[in-house]
C-alpha positions in Angstrom: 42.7 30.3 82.7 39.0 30.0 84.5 36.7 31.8 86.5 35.9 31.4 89.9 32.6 31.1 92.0 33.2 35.1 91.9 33.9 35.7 88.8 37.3 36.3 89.0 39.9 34.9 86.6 42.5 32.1 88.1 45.2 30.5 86.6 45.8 27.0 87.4 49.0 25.0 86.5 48.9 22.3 84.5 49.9 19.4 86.7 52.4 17.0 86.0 53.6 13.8 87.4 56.9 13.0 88.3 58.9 10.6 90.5 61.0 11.5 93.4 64.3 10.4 91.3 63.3 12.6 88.2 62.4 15.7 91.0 66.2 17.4 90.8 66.9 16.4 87.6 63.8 18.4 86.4 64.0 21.2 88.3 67.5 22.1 87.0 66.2 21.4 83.5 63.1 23.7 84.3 66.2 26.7 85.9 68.0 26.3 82.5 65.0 26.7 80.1 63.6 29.5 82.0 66.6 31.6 82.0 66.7 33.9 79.3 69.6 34.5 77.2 71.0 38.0 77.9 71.0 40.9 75.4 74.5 42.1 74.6 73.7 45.3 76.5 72.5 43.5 79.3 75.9 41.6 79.4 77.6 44.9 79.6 76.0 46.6 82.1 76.1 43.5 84.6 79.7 43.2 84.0 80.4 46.8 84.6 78.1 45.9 88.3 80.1 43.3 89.2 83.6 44.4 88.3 83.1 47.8 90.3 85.4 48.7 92.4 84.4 48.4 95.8 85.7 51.0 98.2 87.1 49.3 101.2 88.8 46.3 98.5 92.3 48.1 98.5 92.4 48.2 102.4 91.0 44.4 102.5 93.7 43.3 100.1 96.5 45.5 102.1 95.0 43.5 105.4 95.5 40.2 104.0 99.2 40.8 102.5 100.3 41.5 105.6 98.2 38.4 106.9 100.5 36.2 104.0 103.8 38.1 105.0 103.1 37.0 108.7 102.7 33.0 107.5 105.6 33.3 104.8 108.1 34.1 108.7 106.4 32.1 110.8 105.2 28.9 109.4 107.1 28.7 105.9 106.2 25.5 105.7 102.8 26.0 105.8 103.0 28.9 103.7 103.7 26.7 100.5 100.5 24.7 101.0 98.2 28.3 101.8 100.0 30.9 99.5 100.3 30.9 95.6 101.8 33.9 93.7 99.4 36.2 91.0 100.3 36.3 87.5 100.2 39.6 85.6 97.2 38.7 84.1 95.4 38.0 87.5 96.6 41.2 89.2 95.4 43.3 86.1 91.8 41.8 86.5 89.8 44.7 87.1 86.9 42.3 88.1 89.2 40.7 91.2 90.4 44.1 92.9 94.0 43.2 93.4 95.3 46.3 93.6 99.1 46.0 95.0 98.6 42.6 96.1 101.1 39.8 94.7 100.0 36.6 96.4 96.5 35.0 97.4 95.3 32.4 99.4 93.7 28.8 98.8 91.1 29.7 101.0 89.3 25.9 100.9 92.9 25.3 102.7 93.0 27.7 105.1 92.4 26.7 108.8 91.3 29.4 111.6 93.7 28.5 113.7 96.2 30.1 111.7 94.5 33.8 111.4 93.8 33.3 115.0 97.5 32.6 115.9 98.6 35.9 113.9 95.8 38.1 115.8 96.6 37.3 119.0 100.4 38.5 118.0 99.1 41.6 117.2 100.6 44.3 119.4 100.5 47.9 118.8 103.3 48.2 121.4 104.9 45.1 122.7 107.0 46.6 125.1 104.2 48.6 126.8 102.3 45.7 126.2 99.9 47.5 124.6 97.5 46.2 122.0 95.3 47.2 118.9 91.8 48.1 119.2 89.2 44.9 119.2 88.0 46.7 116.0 91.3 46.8 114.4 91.9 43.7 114.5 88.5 42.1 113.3 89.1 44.0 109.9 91.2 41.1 109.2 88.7 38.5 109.6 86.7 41.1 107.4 89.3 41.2 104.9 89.3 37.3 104.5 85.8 36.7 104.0 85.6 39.4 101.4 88.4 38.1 99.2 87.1 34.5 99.6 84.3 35.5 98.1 85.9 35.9 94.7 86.0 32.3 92.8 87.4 29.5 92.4 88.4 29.1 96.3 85.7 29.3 99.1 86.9 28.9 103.1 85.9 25.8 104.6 82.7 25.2 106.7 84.8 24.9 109.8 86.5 28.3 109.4 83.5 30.6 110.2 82.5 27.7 113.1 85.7 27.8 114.9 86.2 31.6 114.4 82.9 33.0 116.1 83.6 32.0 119.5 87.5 33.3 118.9 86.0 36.5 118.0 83.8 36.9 121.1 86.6 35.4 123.6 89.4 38.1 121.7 86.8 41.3 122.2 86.2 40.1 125.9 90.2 40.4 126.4 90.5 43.2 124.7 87.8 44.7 126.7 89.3 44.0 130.1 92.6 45.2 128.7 91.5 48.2 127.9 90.0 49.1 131.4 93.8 48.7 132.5 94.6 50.4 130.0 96.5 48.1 127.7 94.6 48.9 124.1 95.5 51.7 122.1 92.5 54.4 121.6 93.5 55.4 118.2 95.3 53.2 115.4 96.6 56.3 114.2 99.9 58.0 115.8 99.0 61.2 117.1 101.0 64.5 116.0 102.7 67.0 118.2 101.3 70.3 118.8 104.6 71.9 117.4 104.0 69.4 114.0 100.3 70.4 113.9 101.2 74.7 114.1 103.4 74.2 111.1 100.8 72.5 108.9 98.4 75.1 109.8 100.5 78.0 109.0 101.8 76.2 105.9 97.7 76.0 104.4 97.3 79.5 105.4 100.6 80.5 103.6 99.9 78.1 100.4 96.3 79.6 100.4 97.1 83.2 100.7 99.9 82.7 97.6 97.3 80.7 95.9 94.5 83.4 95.8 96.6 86.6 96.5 94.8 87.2 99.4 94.5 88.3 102.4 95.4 87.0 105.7 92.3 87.7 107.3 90.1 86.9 104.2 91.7 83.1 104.1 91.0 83.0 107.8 87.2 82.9 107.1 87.6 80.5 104.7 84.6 77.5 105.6 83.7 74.3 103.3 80.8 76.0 101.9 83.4 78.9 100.0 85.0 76.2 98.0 84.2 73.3 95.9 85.6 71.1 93.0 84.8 72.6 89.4 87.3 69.8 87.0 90.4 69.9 87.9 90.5 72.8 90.0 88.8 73.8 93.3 87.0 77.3 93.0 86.9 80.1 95.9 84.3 82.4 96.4 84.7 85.2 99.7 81.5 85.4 101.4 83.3 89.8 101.4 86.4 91.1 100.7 87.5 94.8 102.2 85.5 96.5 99.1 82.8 94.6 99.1 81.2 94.6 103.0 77.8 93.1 101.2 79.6 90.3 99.5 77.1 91.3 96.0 80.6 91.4 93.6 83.1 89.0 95.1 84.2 86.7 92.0 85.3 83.3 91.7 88.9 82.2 92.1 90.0 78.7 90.3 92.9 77.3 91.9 94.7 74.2 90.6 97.2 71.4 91.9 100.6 71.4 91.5 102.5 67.8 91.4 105.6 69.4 90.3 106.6 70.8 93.4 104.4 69.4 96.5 105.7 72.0 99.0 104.0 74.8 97.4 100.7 72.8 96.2 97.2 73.8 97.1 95.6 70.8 97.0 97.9 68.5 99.1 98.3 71.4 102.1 94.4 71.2 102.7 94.2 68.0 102.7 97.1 67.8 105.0 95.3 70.8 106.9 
């Protein structure tokens, strides 16, 4: 520690000499005597970071079973060289986000050529020739490079190089199918107007039994007369037919029922 010309304190590193051999050798010396060795605590609470589950995991590990049944019909062969089978103890690692997947990949194995063959057969309705969505189907490539992030097996180098300009070619076809026509709007089926009247007088009905009320009173039911409270939801009327000012209406709790589905609160709004 000195002072400078303005009287302002510097600190100046002590030099040292070293020779170009010695220069990595050094610096991973220097990386493993700087880091600190971790409080128990500290252990804990990065553990409980990096095991979190992460939201979109379960539909990522749903993407790329269906990506493995796809090589197990197709290329079988191939599918013994890409494709190993979990243990128990591997699917119950919270830290890997398994969820109902059985089999993984050698990613440092897998070529491009093979995700790009089973996105191009991809068809939402092959008769119709009709085809998914451009975003649809890049949630496969998503899923990929998310589970090869989890050790010990990374893709090759040549996976994300040969897949980029497959990418941009597949959303330029998909483009120009669409304008003709040919690419679904929605991944989801649509529901007939008949199908969409019952589940609307069936949350009406469920909610009516559910807080012995009245049909107009559940009518005016919005998001901001309900909310969760444990493991109920509670209702609050903004009025009820005695109360026009809304200064007494009480709270109703309302609970699921997983005995009998038909008749359950929770499942009819969500359906609703």
């Amino acid at each position: 520690m000195g002072r400078t010309g303005s009287g302002k304190a510097s600190f100046h590193a002590k030099k040292r000499k070293t020779n170009r051999g010695d220069s990595d050798s050094d610096s991973s010396s220097d990386e493993d005597r700087l880091k600190p060795k971790q409080k128990t605590s500290h252990v804990a609470a990065v553990e409980k970071t990096t095991s979190f589950t992460v939201k979109c995991m379960p539909d990522y590990r749903r993407r790329k079973m269906k990506f493995v049944d796809f090589i197990v019909k197709e290329y079988p062969a191939l599918a013994e060289e890409l494709i190993y089978e979990l243990t128990p103890e591997q699917m119950a690692d919270p830290r890997r986000h398994y969820h109902k997947a059985t089999h993984d990949f050698y990613f440092q194995k897998l070529p491009a050529s093979v995700l790009q063959s089973f996105l191009s057969s991809q068809w939402k309705d092959k008769e119709k020739g009709i085809k998914y969505t451009f975003d649809h189907l890049r949630k496969y490539h998503d899923a990929i490079l998310k589970c090869a992030e989890f050790p010990p097996y990374n893709l090759p180098r040549s996976y994300g190089i040969e897949m980029r300009p497959y990418l941009d070619n597949l959303e330029k076809e998909l483009a120009d199918a669409k304008s003709d026509g040919k690419v679904t709007e929605q991944d989801a089926d649509p529901i007939c107007f008949g199908l969409y009247k019952q589940l609307c007088i069936w949350a009406v009905m469920t909610g009516r039994w559910n807080l012995m009320a009245r049909p107009m009173n559940v009518d005016g039911i919005s998001f901001q007369n309900f909310w969760a409270n444990g493991d109920s939801v509670i209702f609050k009327y903004n009025t009820n037919k005695k109360d026009r000012k809304g200064a007494n209406t009480t709270e109703k709790h309302c609970y699921a029922n997983p005995e009998n589905p038909f008749i359950c609160l929770f499942l009819a709004l969500g359906c609703y």
